[in-house]
N, C-alpha and C positions, 0 to 999 in steps of 0.2 A: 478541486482537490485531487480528483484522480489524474491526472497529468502531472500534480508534483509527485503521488505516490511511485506512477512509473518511473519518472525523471531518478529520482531518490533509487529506484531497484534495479536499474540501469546502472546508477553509479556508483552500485557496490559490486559489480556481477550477479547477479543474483536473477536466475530462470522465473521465468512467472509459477512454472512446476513448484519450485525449490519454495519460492516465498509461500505458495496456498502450502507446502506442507510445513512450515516454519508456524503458521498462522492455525494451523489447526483445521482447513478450510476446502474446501473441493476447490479443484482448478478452474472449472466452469462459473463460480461464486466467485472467484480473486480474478478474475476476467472480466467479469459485468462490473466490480468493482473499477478497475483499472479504464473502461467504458467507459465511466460513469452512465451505469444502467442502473447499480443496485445503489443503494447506501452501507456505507458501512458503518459497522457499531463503533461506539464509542472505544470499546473495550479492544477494538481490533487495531484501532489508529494509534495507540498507545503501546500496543506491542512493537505498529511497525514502527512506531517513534524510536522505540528501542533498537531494534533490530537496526533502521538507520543510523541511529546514535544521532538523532534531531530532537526538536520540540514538537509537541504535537501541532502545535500550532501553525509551525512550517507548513506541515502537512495539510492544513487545512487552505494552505495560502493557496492563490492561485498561478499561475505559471505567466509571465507578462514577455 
């Protein structure tokens, strides 16, 4: 998941700064995310579903 989230924030312009402030989020937190160190909430993948203008499910794909 966290390699389509980057892929997805990459192909919108979009700074890793700008998405942790879109998300509500520290930058440090939307970076272990993007690692895949942390998990992220349910409630968070659904914003960025938004924000990408994707399903969340995309998001949950994996990158091949």
């Amino acid at each position: 998941m966290a390699s389509m989230i980057k892929l997805e924030r990459v192909k919108i312009g979009l700074s890793q700064t700008e998405m942790a402030q879109r998300l509500g989020i520290s930058l440090s937190y939307y970076r272990r995310i993007e690692k895949d160190i942390d998990c992220c909430p349910v409630g968070k993948i659904k914003e960025m579903a938004d924000i990408f203008n994707c399903s969340a499910d995309k998001l949950m794909a994996e990158v091949k």
